[in-house]
C-alpha positions as CSV (number, residue, x, y, z in Angstrom):
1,X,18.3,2.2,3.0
2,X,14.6,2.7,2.0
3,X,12.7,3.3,-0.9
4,X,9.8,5.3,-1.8
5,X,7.2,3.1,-4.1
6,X,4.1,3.2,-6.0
7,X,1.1,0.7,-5.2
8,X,-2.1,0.9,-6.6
9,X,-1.3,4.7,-7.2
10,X,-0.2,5.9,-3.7
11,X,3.3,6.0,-2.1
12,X,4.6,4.1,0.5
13,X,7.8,4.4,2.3
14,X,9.5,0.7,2.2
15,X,12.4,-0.2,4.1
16,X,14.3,-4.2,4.1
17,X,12.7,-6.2,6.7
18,X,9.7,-3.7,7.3
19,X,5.8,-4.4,6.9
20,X,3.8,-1.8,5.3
21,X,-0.3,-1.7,4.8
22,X,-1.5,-1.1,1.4
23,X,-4.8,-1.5,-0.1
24,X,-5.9,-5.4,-1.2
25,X,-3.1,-7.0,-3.5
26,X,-4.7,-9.4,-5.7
27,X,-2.4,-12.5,-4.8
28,X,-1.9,-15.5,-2.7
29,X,-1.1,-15.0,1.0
30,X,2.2,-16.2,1.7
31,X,3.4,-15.3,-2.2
32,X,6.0,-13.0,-3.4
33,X,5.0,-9.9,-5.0
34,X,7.4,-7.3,-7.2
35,X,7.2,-3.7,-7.8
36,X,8.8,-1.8,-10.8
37,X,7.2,1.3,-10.0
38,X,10.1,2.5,-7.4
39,X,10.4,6.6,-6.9
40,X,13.3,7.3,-5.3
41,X,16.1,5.2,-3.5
42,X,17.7,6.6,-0.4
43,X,20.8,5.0,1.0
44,X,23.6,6.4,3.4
45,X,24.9,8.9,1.2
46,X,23.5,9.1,-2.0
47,X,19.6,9.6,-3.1
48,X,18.3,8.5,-6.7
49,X,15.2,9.9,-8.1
50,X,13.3,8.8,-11.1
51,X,11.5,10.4,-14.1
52,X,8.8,9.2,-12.7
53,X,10.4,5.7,-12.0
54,X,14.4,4.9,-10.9
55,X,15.6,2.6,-13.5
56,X,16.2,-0.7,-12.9
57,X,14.8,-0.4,-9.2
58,X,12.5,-2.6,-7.9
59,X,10.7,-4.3,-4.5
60,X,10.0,-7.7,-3.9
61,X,7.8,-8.2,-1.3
62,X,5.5,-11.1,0.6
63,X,2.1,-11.0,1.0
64,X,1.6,-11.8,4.8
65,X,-2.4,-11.1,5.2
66,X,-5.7,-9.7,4.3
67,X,-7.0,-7.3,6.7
68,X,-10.3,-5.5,7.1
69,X,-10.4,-2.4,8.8
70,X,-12.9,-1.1,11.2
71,X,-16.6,-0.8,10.1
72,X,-17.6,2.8,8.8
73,X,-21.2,3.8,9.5
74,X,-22.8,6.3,6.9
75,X,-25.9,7.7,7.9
76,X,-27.7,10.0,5.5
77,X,-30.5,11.7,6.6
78,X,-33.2,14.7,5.7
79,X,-35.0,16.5,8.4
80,X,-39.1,16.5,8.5
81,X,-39.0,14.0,5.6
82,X,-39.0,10.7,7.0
83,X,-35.9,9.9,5.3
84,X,-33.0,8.4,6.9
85,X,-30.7,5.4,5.6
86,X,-27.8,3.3,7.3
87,X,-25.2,2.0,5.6
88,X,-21.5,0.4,6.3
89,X,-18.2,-0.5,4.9
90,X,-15.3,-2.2,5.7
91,X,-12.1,-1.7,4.0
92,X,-9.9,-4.4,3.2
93,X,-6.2,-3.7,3.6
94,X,-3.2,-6.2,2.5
95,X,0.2,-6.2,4.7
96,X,3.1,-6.3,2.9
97,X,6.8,-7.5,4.3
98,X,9.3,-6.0,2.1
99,X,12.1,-8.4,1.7
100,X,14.5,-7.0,-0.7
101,X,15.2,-3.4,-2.8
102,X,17.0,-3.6,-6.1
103,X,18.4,-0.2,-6.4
């Protein structure tokens, strides 16, 4: 059985006992977390989609770590101008276990 959810508006596929990586939860590491915003629920033989959301679906999930992903260099630069500028980011990531769908 899996589930497709909304976090932080984009969609994830979930599935029991799986970790997923979604952008930064604001939460404690190691603490529960519960979505309401649940698709579509497949199991063996049947499928339920929502209008936008299933009713009465849900995820509860744990919040295992804070990531950061790999530096990204942007370099911007003009030609015969003297102008060039460095800059970098690192994205920060949260990895989420799924522990339970309520279908």
């Amino acid at each position: 059985m899996y589930a497709l959810v909304e976090i932080l508006g984009k969609q994830y596929k979930a599935e029991e006992g799986k970790s997923i990586q979604v952008d930064l939860v604001k939460a404690e590491v190691g603490g529960t977390v519960t979505y309401d915003s649940v698709l579509a629920v497949v199991k063996e033989d049947e499928v339920k989609f929502g209008a936008p959301y299933v009713e009465g679906a849900s995820i509860v999930a744990t919040l295992e770590s804070n990531i950061k992903d790999d530096k990204v260099r942007v370099y911007k630069f003009r030609r015969r101008k003297g102008y060039r500028r460095t800059q970098g980011h690192r994205q920060q990531y949260s990895i989420l276990k799924i522990e339970k769908i309520n279908a």
